[in-house]
N, CA, C and O atoms as a Maestro MAE file, in Angstrom:
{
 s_m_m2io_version
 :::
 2.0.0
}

f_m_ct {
 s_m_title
 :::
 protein
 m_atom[324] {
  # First column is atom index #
  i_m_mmod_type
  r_m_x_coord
  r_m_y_coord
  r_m_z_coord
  i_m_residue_number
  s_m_chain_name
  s_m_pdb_residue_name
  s_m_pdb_atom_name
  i_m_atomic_number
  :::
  1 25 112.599 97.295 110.887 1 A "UNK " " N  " 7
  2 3 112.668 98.274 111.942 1 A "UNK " " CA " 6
  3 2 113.964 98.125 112.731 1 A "UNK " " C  " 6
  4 15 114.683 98.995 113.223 1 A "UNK " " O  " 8
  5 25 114.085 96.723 112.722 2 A "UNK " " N  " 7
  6 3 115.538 96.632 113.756 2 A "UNK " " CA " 6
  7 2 116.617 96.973 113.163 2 A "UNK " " C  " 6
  8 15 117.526 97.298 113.928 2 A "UNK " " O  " 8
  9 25 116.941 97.032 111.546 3 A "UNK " " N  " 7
  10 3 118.221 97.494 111.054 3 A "UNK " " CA " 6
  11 2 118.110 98.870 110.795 3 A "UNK " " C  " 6
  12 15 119.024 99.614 111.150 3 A "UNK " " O  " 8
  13 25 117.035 99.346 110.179 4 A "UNK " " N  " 7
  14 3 117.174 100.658 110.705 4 A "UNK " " CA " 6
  15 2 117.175 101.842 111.842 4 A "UNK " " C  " 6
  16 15 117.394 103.050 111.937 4 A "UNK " " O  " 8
  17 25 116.772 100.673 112.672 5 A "UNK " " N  " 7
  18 3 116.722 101.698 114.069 5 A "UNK " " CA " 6
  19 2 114.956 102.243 114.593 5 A "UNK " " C  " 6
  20 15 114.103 101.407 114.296 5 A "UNK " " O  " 8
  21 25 114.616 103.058 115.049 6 A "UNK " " N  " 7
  22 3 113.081 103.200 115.532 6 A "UNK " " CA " 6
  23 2 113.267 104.748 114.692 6 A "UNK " " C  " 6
  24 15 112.613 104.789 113.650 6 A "UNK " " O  " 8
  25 25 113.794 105.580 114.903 7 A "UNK " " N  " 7
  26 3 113.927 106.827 114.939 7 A "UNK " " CA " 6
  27 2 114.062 106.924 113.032 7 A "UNK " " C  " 6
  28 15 113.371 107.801 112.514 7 A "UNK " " O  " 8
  29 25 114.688 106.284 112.351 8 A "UNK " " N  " 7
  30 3 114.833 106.064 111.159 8 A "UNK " " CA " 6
  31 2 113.774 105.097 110.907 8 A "UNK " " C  " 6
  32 15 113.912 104.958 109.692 8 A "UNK " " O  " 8
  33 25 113.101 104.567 111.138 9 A "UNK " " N  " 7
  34 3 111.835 104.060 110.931 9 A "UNK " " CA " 6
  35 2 110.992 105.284 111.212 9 A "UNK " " C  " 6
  36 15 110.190 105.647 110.352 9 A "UNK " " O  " 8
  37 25 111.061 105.678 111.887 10 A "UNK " " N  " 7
  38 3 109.698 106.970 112.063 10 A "UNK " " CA " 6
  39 2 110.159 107.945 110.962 10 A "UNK " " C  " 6
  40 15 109.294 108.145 110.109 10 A "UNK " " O  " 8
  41 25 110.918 108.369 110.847 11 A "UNK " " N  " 7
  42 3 111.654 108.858 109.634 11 A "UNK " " CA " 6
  43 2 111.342 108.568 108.221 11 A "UNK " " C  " 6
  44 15 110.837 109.476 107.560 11 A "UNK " " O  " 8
  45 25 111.568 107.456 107.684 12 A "UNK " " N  " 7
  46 3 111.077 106.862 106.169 12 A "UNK " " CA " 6
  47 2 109.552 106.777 106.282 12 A "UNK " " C  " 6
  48 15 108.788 107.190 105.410 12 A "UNK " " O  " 8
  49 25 109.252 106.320 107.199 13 A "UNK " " N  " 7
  50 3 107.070 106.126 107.794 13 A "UNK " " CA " 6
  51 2 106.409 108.088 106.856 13 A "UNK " " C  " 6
  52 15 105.795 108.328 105.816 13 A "UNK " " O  " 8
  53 25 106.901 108.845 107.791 14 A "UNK " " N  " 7
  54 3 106.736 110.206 107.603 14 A "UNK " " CA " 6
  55 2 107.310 110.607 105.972 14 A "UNK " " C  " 6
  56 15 106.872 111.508 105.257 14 A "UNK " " O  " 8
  57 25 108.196 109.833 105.718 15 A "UNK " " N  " 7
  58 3 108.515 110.532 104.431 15 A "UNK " " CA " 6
  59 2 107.348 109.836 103.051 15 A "UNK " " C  " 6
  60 15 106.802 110.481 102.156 15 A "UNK " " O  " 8
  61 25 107.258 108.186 103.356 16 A "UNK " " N  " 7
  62 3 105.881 107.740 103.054 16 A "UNK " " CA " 6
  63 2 104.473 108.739 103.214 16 A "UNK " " C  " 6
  64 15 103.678 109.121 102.355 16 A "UNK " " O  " 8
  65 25 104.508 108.892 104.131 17 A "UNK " " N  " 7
  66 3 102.970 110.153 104.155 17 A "UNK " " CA " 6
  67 2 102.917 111.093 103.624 17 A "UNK " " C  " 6
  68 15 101.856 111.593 103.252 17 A "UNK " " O  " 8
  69 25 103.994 111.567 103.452 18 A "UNK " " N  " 7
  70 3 104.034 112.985 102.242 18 A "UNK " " CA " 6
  71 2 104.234 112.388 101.421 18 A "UNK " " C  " 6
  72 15 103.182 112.571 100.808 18 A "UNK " " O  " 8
  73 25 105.034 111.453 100.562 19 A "UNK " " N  " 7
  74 3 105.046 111.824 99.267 19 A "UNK " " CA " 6
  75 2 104.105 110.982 98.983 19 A "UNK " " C  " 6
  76 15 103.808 111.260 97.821 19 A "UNK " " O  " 8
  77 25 102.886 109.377 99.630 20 A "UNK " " N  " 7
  78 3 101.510 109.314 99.324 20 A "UNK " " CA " 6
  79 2 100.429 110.300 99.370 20 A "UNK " " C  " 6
  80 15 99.361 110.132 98.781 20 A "UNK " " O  " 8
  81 25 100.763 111.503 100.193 21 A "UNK " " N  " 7
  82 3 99.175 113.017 100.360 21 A "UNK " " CA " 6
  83 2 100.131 113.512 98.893 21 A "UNK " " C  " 6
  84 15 99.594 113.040 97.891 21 A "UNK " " O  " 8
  85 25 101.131 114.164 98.627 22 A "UNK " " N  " 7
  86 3 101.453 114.186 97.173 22 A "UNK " " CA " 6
  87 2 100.594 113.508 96.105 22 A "UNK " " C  " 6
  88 15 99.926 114.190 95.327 22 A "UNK " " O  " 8
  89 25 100.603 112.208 96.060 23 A "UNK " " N  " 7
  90 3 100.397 111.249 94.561 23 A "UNK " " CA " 6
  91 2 98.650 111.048 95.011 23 A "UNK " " C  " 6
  92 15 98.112 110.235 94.259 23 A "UNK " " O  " 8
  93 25 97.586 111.697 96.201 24 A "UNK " " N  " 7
  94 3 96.396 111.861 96.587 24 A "UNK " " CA " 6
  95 2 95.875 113.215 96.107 24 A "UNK " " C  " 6
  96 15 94.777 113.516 95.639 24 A "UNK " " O  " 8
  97 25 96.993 113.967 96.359 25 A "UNK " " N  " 7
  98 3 96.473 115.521 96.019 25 A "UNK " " CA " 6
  99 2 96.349 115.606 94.351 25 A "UNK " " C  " 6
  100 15 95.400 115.978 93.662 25 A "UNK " " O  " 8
  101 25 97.576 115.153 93.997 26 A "UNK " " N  " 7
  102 3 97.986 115.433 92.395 26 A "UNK " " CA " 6
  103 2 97.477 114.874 91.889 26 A "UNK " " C  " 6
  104 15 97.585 115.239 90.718 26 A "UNK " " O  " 8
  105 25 96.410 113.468 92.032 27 A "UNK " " N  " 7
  106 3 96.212 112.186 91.087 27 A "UNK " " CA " 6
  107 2 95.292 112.392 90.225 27 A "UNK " " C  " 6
  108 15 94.120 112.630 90.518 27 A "UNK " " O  " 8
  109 25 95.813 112.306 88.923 28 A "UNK " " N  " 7
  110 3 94.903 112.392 87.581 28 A "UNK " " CA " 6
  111 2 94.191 111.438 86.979 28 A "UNK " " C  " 6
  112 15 93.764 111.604 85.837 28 A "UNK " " O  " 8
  113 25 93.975 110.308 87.685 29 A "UNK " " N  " 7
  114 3 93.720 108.799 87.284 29 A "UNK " " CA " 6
  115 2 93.516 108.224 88.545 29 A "UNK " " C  " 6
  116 15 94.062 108.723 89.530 29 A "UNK " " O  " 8
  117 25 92.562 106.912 88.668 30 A "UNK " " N  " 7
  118 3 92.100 106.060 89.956 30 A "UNK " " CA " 6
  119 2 93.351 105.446 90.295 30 A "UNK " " C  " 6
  120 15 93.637 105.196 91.466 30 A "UNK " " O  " 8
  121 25 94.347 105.110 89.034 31 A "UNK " " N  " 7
  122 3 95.660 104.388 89.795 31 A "UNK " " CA " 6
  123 2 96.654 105.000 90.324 31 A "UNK " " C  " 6
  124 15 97.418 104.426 91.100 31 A "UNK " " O  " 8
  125 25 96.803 106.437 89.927 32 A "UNK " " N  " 7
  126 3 97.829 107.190 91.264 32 A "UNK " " CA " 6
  127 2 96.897 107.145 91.991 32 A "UNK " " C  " 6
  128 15 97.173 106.132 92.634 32 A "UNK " " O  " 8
  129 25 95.576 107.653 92.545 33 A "UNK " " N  " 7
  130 3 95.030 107.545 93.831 33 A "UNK " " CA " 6
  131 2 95.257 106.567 94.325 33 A "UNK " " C  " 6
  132 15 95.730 106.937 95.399 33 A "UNK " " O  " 8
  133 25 95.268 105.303 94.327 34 A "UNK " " N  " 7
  134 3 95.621 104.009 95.032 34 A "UNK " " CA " 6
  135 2 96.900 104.095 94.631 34 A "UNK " " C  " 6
  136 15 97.014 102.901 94.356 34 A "UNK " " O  " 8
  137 25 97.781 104.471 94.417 35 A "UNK " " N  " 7
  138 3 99.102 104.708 94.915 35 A "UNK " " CA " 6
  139 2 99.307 105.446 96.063 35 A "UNK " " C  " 6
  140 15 99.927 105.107 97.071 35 A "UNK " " O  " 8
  141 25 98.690 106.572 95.809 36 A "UNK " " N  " 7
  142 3 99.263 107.629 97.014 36 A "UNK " " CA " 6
  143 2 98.285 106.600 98.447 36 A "UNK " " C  " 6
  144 15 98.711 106.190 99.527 36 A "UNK " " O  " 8
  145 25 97.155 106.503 97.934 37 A "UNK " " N  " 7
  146 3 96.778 105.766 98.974 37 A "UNK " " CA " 6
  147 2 97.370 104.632 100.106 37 A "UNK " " C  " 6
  148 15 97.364 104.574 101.335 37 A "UNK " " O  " 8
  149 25 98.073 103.443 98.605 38 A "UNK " " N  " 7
  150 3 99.264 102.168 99.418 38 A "UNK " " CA " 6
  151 2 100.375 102.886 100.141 38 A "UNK " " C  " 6
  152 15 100.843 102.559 101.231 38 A "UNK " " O  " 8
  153 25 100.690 103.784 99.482 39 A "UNK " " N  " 7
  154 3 101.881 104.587 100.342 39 A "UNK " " CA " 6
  155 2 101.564 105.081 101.788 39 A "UNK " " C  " 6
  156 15 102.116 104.741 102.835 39 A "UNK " " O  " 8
  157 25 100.603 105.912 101.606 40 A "UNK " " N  " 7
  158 3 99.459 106.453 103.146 40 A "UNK " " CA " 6
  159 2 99.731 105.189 104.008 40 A "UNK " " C  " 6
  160 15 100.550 105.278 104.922 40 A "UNK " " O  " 8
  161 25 98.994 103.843 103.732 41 A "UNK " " N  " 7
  162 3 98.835 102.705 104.342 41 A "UNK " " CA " 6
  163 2 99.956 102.388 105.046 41 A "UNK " " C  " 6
  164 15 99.992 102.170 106.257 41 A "UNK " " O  " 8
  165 25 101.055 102.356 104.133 42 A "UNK " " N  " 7
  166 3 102.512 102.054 104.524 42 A "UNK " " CA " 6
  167 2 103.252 102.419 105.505 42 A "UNK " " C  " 6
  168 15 103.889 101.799 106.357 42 A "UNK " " O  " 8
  169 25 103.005 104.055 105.163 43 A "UNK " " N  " 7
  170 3 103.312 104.810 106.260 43 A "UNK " " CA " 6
  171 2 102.851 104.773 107.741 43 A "UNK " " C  " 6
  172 15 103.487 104.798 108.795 43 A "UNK " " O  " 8
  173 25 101.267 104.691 107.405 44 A "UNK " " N  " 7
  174 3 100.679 105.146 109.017 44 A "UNK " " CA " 6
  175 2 101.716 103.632 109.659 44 A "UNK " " C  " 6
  176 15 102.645 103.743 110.459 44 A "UNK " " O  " 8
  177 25 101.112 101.994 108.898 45 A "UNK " " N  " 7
  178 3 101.868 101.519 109.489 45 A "UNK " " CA " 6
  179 2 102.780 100.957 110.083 45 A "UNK " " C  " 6
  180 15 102.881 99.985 110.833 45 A "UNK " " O  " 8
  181 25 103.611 101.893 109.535 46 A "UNK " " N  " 7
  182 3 104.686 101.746 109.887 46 A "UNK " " CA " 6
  183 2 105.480 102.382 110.748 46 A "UNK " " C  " 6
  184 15 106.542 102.076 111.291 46 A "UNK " " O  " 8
  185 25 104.540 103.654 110.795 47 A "UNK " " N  " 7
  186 3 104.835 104.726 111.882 47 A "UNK " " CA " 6
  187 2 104.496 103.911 113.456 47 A "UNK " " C  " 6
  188 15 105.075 103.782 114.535 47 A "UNK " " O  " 8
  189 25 102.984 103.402 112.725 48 A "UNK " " N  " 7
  190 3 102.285 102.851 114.084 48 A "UNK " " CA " 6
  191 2 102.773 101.872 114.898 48 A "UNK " " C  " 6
  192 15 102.459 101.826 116.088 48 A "UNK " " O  " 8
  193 25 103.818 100.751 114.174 49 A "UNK " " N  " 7
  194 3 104.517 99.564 115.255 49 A "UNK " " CA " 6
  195 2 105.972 100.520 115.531 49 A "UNK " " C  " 6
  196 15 106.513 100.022 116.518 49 A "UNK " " O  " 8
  197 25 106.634 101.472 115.121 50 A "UNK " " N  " 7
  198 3 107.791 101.579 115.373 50 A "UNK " " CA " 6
  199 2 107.445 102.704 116.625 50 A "UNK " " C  " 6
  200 15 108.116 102.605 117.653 50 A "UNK " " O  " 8
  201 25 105.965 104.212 116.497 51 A "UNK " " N  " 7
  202 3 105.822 104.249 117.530 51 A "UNK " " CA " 6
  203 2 105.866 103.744 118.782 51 A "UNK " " C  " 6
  204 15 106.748 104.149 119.539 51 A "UNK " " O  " 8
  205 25 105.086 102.939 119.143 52 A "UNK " " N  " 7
  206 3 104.592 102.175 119.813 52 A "UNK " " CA " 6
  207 2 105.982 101.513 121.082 52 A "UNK " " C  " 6
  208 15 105.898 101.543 122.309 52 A "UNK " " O  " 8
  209 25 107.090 100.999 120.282 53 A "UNK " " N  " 7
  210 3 108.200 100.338 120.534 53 A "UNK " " CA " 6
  211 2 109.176 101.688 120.875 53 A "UNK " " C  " 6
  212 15 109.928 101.583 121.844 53 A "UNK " " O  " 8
  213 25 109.180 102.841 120.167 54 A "UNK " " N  " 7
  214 3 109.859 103.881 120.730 54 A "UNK " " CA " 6
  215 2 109.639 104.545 122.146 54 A "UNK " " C  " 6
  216 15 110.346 105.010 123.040 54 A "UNK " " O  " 8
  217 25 108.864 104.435 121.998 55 A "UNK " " N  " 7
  218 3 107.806 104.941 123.684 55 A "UNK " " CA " 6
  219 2 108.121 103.943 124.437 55 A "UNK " " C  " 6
  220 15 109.133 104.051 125.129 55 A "UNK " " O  " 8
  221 25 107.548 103.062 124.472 56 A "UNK " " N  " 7
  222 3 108.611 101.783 124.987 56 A "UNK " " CA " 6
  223 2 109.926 101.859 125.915 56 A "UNK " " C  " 6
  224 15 110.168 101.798 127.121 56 A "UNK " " O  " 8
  225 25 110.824 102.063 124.426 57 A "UNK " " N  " 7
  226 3 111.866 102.322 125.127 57 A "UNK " " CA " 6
  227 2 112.551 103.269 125.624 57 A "UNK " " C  " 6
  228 15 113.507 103.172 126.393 57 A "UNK " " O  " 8
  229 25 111.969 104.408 125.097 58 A "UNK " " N  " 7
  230 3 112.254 105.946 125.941 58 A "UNK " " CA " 6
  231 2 111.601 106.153 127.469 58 A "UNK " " C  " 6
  232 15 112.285 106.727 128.316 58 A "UNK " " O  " 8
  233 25 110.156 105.631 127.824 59 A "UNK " " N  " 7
  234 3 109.902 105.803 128.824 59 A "UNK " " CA " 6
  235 2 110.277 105.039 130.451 59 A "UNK " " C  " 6
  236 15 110.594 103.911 130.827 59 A "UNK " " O  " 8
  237 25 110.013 106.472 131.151 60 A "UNK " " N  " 7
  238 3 110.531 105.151 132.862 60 A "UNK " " CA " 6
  239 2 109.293 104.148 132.641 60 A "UNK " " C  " 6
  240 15 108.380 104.200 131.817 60 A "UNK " " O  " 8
  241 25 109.608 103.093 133.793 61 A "UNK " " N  " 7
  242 3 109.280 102.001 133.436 61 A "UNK " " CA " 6
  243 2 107.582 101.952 134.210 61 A "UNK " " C  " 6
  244 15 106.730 101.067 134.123 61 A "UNK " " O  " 8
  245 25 107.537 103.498 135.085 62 A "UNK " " N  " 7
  246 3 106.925 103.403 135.821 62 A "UNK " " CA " 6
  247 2 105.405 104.076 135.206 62 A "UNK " " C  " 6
  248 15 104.344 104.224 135.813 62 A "UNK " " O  " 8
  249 25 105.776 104.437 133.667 63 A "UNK " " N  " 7
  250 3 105.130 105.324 132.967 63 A "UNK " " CA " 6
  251 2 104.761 104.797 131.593 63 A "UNK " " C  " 6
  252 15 103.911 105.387 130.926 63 A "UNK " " O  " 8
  253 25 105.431 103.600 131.103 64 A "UNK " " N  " 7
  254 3 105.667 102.664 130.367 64 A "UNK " " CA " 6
  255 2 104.637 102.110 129.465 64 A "UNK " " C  " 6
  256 15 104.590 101.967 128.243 64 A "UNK " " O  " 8
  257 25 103.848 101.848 130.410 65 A "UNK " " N  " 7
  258 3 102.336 101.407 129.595 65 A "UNK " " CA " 6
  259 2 101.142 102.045 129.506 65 A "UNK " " C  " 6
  260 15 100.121 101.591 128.992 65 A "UNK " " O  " 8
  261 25 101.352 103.571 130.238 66 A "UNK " " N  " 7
  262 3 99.925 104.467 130.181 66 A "UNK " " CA " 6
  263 2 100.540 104.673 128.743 66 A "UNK " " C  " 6
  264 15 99.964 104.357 127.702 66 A "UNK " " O  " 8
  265 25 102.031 105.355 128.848 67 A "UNK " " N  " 7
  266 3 102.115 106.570 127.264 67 A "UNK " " CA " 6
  267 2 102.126 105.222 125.932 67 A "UNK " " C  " 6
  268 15 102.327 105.564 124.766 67 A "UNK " " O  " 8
  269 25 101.970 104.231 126.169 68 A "UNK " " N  " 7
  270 3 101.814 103.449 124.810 68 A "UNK " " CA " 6
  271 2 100.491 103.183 124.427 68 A "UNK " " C  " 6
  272 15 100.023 103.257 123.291 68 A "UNK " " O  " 8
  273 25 99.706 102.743 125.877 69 A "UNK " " N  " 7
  274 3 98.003 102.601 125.628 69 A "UNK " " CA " 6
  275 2 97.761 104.635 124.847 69 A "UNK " " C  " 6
  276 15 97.201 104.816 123.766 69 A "UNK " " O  " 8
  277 25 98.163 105.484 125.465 70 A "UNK " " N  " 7
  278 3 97.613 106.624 124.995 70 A "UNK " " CA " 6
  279 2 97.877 106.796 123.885 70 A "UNK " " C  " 6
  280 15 97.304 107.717 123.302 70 A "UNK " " O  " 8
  281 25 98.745 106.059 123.249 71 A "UNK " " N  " 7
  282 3 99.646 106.122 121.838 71 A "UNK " " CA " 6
  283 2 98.488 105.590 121.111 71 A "UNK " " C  " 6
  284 15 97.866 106.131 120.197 71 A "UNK " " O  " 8
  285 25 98.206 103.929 121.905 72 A "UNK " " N  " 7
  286 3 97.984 103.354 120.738 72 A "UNK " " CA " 6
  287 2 95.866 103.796 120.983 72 A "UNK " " C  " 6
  288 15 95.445 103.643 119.836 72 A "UNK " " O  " 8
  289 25 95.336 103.972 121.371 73 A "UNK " " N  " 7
  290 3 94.272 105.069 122.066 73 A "UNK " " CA " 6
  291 2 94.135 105.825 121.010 73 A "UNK " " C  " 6
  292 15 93.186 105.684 120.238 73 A "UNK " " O  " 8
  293 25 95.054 106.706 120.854 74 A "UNK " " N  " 7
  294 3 95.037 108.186 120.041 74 A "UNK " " CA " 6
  295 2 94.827 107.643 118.414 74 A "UNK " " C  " 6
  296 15 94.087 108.100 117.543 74 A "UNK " " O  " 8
  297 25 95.927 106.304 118.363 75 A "UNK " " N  " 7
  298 3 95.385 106.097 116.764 75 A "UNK " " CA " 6
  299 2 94.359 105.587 116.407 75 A "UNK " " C  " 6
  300 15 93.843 105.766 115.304 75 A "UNK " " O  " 8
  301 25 93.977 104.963 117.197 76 A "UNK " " N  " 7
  302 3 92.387 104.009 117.341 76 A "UNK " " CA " 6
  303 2 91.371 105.234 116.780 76 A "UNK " " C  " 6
  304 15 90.940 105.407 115.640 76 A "UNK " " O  " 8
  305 25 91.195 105.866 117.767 77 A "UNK " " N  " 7
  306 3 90.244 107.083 117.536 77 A "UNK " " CA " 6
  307 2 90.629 107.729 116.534 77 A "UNK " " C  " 6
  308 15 89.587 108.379 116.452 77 A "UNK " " O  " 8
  309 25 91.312 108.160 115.589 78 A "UNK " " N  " 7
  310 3 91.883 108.889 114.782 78 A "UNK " " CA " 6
  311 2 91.023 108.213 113.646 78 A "UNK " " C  " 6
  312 15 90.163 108.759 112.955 78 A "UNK " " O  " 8
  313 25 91.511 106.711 113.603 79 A "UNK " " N  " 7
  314 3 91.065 105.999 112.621 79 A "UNK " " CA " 6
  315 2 89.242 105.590 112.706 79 A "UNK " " C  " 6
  316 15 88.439 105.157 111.879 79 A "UNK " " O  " 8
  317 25 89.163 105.942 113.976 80 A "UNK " " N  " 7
  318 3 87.532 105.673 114.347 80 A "UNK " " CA " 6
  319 2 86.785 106.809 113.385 80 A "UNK " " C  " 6
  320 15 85.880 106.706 112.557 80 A "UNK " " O  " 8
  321 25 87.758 108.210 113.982 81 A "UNK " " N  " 7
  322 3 87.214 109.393 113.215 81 A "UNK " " CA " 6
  323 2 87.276 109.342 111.657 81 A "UNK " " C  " 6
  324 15 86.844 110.283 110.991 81 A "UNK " " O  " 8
  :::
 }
 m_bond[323] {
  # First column is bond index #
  i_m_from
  i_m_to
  i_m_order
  :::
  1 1 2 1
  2 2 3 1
  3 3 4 2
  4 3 5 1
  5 5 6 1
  6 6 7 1
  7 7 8 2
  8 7 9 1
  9 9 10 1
  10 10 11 1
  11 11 12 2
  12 11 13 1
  13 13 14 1
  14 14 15 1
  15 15 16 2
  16 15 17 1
  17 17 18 1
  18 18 19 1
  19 19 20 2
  20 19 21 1
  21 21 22 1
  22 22 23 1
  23 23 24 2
  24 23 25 1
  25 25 26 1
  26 26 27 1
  27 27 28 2
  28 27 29 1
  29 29 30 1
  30 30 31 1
  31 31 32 2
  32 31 33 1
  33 33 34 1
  34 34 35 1
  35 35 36 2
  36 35 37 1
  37 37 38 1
  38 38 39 1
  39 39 40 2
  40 39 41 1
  41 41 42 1
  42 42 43 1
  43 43 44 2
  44 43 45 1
  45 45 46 1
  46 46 47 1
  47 47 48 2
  48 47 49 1
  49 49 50 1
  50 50 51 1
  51 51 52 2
  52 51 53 1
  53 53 54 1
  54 54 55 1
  55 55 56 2
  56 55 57 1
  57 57 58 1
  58 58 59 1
  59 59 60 2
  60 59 61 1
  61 61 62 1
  62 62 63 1
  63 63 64 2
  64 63 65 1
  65 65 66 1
  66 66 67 1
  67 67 68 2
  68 67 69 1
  69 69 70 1
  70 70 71 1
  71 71 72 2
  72 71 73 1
  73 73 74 1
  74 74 75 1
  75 75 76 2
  76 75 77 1
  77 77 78 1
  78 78 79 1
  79 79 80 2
  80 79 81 1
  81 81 82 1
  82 82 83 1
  83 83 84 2
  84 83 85 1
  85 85 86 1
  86 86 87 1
  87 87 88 2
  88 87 89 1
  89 89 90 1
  90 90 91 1
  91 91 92 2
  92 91 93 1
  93 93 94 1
  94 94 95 1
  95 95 96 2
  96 95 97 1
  97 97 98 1
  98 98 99 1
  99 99 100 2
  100 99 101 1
  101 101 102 1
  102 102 103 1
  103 103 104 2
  104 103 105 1
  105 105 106 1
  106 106 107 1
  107 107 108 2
  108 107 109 1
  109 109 110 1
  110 110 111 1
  111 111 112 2
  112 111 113 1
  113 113 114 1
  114 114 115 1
  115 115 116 2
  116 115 117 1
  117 117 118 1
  118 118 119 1
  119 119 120 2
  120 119 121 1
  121 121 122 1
  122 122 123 1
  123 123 124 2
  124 123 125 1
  125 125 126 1
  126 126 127 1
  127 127 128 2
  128 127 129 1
  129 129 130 1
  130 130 131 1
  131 131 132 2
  132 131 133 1
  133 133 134 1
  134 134 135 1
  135 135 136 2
  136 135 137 1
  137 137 138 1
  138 138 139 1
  139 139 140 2
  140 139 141 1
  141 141 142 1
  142 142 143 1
  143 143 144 2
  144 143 145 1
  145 145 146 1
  146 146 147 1
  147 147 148 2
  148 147 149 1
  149 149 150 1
  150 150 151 1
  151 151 152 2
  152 151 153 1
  153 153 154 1
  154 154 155 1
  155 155 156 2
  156 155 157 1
  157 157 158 1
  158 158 159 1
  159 159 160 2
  160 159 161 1
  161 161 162 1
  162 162 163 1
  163 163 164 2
  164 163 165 1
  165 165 166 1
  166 166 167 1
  167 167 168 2
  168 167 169 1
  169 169 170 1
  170 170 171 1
  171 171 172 2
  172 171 173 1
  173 173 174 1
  174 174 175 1
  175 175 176 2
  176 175 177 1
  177 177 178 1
  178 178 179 1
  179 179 180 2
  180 179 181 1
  181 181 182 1
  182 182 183 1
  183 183 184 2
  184 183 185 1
  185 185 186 1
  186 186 187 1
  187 187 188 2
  188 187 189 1
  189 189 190 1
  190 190 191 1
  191 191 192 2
  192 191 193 1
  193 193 194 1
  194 194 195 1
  195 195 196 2
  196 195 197 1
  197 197 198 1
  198 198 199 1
  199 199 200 2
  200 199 201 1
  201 201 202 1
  202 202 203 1
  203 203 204 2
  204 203 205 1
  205 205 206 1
  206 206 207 1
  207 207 208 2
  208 207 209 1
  209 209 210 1
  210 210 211 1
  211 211 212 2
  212 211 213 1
  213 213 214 1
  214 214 215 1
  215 215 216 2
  216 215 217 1
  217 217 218 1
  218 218 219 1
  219 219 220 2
  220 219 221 1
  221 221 222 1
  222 222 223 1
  223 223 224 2
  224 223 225 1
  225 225 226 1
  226 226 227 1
  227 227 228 2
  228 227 229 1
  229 229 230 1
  230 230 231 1
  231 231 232 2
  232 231 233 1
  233 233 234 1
  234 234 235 1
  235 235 236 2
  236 235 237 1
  237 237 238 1
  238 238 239 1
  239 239 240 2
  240 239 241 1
  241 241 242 1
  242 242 243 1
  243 243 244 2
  244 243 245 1
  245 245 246 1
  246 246 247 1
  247 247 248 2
  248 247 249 1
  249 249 250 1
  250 250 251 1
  251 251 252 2
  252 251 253 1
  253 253 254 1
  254 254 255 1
  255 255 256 2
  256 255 257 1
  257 257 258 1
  258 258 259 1
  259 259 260 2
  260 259 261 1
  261 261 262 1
  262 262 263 1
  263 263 264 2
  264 263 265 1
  265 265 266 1
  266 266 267 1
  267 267 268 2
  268 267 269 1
  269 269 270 1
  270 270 271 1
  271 271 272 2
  272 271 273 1
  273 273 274 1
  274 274 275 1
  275 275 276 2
  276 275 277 1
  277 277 278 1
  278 278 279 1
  279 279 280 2
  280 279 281 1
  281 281 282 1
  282 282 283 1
  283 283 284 2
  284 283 285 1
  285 285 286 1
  286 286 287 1
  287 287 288 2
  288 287 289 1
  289 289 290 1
  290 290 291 1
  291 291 292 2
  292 291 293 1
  293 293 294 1
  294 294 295 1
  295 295 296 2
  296 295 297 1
  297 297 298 1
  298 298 299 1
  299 299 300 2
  300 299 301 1
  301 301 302 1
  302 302 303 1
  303 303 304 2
  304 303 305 1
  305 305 306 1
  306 306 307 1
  307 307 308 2
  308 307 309 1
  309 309 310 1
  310 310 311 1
  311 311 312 2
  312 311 313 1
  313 313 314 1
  314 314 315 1
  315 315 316 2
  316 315 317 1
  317 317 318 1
  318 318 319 1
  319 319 320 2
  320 319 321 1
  321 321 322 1
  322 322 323 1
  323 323 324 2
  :::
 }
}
């Protein structure tokens, strides 16, 4: 995350999620499904620590830890759902 930056981490994360819902949608066999699947995995987390640290550092300081709890909140439940 640190040599690529946060923003290029959220970047490759997202490009992981499409082309794993790709190799989920298309899969003709149980082993692309657990491909597209490890990829999915990869992505969310990887989206999920570089989120987390972007908010971070974009927000005032005074605002800092609601928008990361709501961050990290929103994926909780996502994954609850």
């Amino acid at each position: 995350m640190d040599s690529l930056g946060r923003r290029a981490t959220l970047m490759v994360s997202s490009l992981l999620l499409v082309i794993g819902g790709a190799f989920v949608t298309l899969a003709n066999s149980f082993g692309v499904l657990l491909l597209g699947r490890a990829l999915q995995g990869l992505g969310s987390g990887c989206a999920w620590c570089a989120c987390s640290v972007y908010i971070a550092e974009l927000a005032p300081k005074e605002y800092r830890g609601g928008l990361v709890a709501v961050s990290d909140i929103g994926i909780n439940v996502g994954i609850l759902i």
